[in-house]
MMTF fields as JSON, N, C-alpha, C and O atoms, coordinates in Angstrom:
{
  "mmtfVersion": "1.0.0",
  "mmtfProducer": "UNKNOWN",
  "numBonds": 391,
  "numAtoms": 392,
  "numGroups": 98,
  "numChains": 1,
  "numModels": 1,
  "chainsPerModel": [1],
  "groupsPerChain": [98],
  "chainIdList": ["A"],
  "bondAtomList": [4, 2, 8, 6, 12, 10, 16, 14, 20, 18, 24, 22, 28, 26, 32, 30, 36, 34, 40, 38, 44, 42, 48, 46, 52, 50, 56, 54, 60, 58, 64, 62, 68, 66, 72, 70, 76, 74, 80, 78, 84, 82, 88, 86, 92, 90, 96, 94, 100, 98, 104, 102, 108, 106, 112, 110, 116, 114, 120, 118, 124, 122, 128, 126, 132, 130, 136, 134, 140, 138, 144, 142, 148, 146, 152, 150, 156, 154, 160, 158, 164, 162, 168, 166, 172, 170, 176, 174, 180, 178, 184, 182, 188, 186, 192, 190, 196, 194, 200, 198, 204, 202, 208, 206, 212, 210, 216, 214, 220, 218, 224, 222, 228, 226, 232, 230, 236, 234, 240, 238, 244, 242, 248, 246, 252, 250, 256, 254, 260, 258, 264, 262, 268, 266, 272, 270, 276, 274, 280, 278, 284, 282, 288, 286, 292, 290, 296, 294, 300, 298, 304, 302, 308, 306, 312, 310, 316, 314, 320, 318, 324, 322, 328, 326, 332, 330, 336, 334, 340, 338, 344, 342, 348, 346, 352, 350, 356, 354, 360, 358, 364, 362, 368, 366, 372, 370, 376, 374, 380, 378, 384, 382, 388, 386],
  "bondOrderList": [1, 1, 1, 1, 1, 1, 1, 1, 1, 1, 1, 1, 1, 1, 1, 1, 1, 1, 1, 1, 1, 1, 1, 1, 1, 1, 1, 1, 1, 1, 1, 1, 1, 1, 1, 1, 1, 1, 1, 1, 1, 1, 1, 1, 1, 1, 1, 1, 1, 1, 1, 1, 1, 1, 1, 1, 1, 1, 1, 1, 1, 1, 1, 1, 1, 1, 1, 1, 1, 1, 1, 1, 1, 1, 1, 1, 1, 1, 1, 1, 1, 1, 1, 1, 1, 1, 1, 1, 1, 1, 1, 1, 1, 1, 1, 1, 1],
  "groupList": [{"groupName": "UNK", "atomNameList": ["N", "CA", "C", "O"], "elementList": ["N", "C", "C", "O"], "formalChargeList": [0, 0, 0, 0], "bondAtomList": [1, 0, 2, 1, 3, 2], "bondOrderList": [1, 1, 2], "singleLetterCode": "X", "chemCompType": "L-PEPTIDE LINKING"}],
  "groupTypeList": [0, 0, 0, 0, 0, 0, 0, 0, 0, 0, 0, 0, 0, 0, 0, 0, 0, 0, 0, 0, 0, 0, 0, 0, 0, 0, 0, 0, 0, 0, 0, 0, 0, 0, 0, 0, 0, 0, 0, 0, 0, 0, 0, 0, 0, 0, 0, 0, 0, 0, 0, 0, 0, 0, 0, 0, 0, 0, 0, 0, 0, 0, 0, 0, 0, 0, 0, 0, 0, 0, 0, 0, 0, 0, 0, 0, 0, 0, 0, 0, 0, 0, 0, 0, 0, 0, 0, 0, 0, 0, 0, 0, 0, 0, 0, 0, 0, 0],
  "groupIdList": [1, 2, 3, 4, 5, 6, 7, 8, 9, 10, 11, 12, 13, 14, 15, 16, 17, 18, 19, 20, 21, 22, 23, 24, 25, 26, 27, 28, 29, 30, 31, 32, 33, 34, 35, 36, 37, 38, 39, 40, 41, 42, 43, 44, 45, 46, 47, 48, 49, 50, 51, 52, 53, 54, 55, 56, 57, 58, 59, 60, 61, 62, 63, 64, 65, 66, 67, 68, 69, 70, 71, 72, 73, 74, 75, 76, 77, 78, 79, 80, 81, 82, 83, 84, 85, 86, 87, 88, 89, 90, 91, 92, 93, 94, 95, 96, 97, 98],
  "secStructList": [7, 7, 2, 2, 2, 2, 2, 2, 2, 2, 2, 2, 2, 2, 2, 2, 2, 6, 6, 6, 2, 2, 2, 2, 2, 2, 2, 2, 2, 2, 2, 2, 2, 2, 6, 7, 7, 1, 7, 7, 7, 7, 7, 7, 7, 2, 2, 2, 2, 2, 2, 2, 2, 2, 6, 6, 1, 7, 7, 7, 7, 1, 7, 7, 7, 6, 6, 7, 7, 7, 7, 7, 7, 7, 7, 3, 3, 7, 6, 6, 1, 7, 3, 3, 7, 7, 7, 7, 7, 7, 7, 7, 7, 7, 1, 7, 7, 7],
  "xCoordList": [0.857, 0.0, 0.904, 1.788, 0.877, 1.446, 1.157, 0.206, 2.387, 2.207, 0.649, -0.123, 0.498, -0.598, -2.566, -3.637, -2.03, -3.336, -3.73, -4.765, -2.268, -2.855, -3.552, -4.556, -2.271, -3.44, -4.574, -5.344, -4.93, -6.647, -7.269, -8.211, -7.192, -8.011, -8.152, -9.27, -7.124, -6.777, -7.739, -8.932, -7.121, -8.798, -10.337, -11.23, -10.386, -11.469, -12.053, -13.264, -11.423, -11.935, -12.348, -13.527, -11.325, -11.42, -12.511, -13.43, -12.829, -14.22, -15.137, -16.153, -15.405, -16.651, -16.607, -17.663, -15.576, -15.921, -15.983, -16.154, -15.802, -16.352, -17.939, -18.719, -18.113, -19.686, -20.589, -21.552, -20.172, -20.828, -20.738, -21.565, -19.77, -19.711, -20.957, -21.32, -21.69, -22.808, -23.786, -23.88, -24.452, -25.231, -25.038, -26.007, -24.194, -23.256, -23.337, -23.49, -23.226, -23.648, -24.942, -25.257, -26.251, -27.364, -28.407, -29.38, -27.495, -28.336, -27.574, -28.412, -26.533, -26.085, -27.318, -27.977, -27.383, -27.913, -29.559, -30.158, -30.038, -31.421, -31.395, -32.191, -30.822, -30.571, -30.22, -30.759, -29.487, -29.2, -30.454, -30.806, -31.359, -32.579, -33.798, -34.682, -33.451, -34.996, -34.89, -35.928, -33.638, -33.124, -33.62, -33.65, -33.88, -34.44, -35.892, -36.816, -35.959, -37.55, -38.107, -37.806, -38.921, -39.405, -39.181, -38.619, -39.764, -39.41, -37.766, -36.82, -37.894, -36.277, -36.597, -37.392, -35.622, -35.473, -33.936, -32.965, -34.205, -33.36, -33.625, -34.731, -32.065, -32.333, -31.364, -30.371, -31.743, -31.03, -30.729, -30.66, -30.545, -30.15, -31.361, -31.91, -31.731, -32.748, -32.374, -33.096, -30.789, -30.209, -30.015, -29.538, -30.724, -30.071, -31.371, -31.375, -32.718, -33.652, -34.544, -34.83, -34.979, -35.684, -35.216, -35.774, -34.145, -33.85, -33.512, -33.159, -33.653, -33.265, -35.114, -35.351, -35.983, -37.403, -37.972, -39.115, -37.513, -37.918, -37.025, -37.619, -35.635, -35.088, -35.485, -34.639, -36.589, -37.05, -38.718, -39.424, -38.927, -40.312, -41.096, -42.294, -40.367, -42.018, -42.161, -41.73, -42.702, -43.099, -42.625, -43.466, -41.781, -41.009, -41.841, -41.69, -42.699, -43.351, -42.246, -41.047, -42.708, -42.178, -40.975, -40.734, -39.54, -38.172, -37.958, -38.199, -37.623, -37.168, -35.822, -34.621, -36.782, -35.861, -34.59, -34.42, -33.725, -31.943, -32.869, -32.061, -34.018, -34.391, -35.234, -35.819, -35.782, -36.888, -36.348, -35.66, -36.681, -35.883, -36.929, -36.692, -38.223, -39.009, -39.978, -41.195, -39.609, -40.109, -39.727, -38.581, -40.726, -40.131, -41.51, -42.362, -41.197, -41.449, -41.554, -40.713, -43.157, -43.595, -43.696, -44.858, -42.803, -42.962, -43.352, -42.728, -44.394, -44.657, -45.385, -46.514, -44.49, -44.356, -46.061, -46.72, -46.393, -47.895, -47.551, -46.386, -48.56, -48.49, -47.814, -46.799, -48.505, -48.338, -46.712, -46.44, -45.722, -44.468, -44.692, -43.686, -45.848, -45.764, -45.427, -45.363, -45.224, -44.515, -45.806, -46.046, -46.522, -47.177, -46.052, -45.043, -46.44, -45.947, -47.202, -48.359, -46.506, -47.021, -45.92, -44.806, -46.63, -45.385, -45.634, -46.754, -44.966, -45.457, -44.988, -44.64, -45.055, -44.509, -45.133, -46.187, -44.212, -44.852, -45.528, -45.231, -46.414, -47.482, -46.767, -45.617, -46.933, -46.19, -45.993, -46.989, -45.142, -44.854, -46.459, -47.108, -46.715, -47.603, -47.314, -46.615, -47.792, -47.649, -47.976, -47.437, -49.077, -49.84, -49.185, -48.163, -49.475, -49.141, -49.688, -50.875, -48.712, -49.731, -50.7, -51.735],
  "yCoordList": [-1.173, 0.0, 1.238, 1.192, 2.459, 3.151, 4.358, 4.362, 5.335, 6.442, 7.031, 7.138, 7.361, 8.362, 7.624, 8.148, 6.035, 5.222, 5.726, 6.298, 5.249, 5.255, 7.043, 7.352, 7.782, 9.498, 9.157, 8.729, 9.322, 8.839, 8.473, 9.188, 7.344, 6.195, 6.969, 6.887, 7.68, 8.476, 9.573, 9.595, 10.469, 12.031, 11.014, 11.085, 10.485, 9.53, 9.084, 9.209, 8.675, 7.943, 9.185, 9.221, 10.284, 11.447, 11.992, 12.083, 12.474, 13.232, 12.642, 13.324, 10.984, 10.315, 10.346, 9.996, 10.707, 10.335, 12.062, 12.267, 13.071, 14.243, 14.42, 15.002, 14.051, 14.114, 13.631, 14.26, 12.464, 11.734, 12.901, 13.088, 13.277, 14.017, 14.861, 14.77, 15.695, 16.781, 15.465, 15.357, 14.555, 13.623, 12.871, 12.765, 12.517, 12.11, 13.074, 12.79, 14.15, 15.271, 15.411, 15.631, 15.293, 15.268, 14.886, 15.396, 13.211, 11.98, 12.328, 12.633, 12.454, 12.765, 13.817, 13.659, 14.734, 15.858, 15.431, 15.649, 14.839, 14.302, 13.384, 13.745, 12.512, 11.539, 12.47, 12.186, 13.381, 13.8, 14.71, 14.813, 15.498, 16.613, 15.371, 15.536, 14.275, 13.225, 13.141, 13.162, 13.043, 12.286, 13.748, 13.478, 14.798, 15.891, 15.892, 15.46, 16.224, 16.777, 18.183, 18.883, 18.485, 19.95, 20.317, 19.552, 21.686, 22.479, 22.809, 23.377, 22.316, 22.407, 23.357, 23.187, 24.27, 25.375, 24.697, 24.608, 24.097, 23.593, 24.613, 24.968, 25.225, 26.017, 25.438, 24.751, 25.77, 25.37, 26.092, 27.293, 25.901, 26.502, 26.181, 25.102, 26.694, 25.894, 24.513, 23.518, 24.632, 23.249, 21.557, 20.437, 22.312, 21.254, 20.942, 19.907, 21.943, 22.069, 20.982, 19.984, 21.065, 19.806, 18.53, 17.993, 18.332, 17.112, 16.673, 15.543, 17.521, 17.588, 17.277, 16.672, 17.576, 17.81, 16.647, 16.455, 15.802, 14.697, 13.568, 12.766, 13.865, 12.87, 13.276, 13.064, 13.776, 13.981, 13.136, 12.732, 13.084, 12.089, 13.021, 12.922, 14.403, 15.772, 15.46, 14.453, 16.338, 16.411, 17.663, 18.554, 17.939, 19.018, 20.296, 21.5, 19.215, 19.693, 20.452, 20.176, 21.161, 21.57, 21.824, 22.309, 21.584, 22.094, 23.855, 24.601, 24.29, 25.517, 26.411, 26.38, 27.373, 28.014, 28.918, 28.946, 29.676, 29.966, 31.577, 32.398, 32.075, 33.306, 32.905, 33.94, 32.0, 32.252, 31.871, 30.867, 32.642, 33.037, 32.922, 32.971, 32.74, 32.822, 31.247, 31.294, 30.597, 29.098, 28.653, 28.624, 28.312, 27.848, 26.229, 26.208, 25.792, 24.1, 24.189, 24.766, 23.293, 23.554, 21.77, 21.473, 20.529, 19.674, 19.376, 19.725, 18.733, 17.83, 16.428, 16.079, 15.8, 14.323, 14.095, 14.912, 12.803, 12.158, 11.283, 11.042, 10.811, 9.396, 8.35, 7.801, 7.987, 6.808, 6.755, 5.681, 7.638, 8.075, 8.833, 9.05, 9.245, 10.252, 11.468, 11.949, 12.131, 13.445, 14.665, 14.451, 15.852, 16.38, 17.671, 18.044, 18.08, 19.055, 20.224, 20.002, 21.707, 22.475, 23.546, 23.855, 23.942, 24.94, 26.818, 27.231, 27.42, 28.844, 29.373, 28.503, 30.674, 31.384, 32.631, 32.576, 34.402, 35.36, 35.546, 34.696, 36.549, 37.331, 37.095, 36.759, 37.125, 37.588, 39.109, 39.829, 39.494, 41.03, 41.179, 40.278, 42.516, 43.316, 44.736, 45.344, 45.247, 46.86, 47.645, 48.702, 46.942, 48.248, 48.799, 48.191, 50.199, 50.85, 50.399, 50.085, 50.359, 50.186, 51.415, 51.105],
  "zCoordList": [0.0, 0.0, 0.0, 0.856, -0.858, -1.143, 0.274, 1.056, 0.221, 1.034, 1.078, 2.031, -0.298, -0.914, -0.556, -0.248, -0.873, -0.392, 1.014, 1.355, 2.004, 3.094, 3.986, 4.629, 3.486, 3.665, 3.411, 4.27, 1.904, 1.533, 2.098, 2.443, 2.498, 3.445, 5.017, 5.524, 5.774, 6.978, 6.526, 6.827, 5.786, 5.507, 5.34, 6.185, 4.628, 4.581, 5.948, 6.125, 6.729, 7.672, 8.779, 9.131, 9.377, 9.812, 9.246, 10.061, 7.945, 7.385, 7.552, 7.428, 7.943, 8.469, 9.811, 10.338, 10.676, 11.803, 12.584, 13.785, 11.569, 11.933, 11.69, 12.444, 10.979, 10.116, 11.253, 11.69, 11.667, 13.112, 14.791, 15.683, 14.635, 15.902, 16.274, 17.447, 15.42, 15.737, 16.256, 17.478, 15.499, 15.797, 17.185, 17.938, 17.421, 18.894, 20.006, 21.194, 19.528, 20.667, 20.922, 22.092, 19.642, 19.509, 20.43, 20.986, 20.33, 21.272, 22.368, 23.216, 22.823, 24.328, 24.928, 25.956, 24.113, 24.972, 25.286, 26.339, 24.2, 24.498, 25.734, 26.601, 25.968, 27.141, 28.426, 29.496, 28.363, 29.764, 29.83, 31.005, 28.873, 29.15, 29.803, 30.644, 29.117, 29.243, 30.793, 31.454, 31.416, 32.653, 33.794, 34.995, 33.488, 34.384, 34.806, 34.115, 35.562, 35.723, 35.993, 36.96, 35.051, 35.654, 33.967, 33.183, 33.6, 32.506, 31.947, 32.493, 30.918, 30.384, 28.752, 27.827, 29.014, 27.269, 26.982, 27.734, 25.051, 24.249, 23.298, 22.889, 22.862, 21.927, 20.729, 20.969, 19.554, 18.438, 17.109, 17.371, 15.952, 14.822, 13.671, 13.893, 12.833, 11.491, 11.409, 11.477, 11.209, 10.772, 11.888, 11.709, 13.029, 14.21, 15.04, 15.706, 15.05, 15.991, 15.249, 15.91, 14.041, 13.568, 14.555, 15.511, 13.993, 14.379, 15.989, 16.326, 16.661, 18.058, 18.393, 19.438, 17.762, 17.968, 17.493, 17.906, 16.741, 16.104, 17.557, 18.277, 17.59, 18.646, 20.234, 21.102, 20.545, 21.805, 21.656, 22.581, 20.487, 19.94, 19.785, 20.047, 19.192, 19.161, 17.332, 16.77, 16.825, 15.397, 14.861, 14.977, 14.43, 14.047, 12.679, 12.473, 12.029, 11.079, 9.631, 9.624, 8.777, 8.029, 8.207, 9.313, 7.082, 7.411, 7.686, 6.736, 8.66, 8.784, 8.104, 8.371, 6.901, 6.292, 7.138, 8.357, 6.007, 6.986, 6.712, 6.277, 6.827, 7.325, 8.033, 8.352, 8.577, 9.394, 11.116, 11.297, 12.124, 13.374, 14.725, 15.932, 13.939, 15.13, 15.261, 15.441, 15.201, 15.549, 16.781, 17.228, 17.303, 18.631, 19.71, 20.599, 19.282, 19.837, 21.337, 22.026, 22.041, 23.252, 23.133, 22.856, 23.266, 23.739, 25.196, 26.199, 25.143, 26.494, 26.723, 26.377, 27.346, 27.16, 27.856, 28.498, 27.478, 27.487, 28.575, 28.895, 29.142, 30.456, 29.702, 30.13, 28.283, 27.671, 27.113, 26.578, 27.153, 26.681, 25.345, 24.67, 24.903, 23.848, 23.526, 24.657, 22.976, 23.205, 22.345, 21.157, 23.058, 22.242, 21.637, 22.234, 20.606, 19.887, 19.715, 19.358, 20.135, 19.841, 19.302, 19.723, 18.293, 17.497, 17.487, 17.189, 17.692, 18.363, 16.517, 15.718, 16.157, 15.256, 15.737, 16.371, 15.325, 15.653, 14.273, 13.434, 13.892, 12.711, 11.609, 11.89, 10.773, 9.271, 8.909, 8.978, 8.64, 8.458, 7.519, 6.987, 7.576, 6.749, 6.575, 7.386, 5.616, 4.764, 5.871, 6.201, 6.535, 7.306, 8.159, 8.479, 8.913, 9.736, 11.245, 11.342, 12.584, 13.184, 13.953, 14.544]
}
């Protein structure tokens, strides 16, 4: 196996096992919030809150665009282990004056 193979194979293996790290942090953090009791605020990014909302068992609903800033998720777990989802958003801009 040549010098040049084995780099390759080394960035290769490093760029998969970075790719995994956000996800790894993901499920850590869900496991230690589940393990509390009482009201807990998780805050996140467009790119990270879906899926943090789906791995707590809520329903995340539509993907959240890289302008939209005001979404914000009211999970609360059921007797049966279900999770309800309620999703907040503020108004939509309008012309009018107020």
């Amino acid at each position: 196996m040549s010098l040049s193979s084995i780099r390759n194979n080394v960035l290769a293996g490093l760029t998969s096992s970075f790719a995994l790290v956000p996800e790894c942090i993901a499920f850590a953090l869900v496991a230690q919030v589940k393990a509390l009791n009482g009201p807990v605020l998780v805050v996140g990014h467009s790119n990270t809150l879906s899926e943090l909302v789906r791995l707590f068992g809520g329903q995340p609903g539509a993907e959240i665009a890289d302008n939209e800033y005001d979404r914000v998720y009211q999970l609360t777990p059921g007797t049966n282990g279900s999770m309800g989802t309620v999703v907040f958003t503020s108004l939509p801009e309008t012309d009018a004056a107020p």
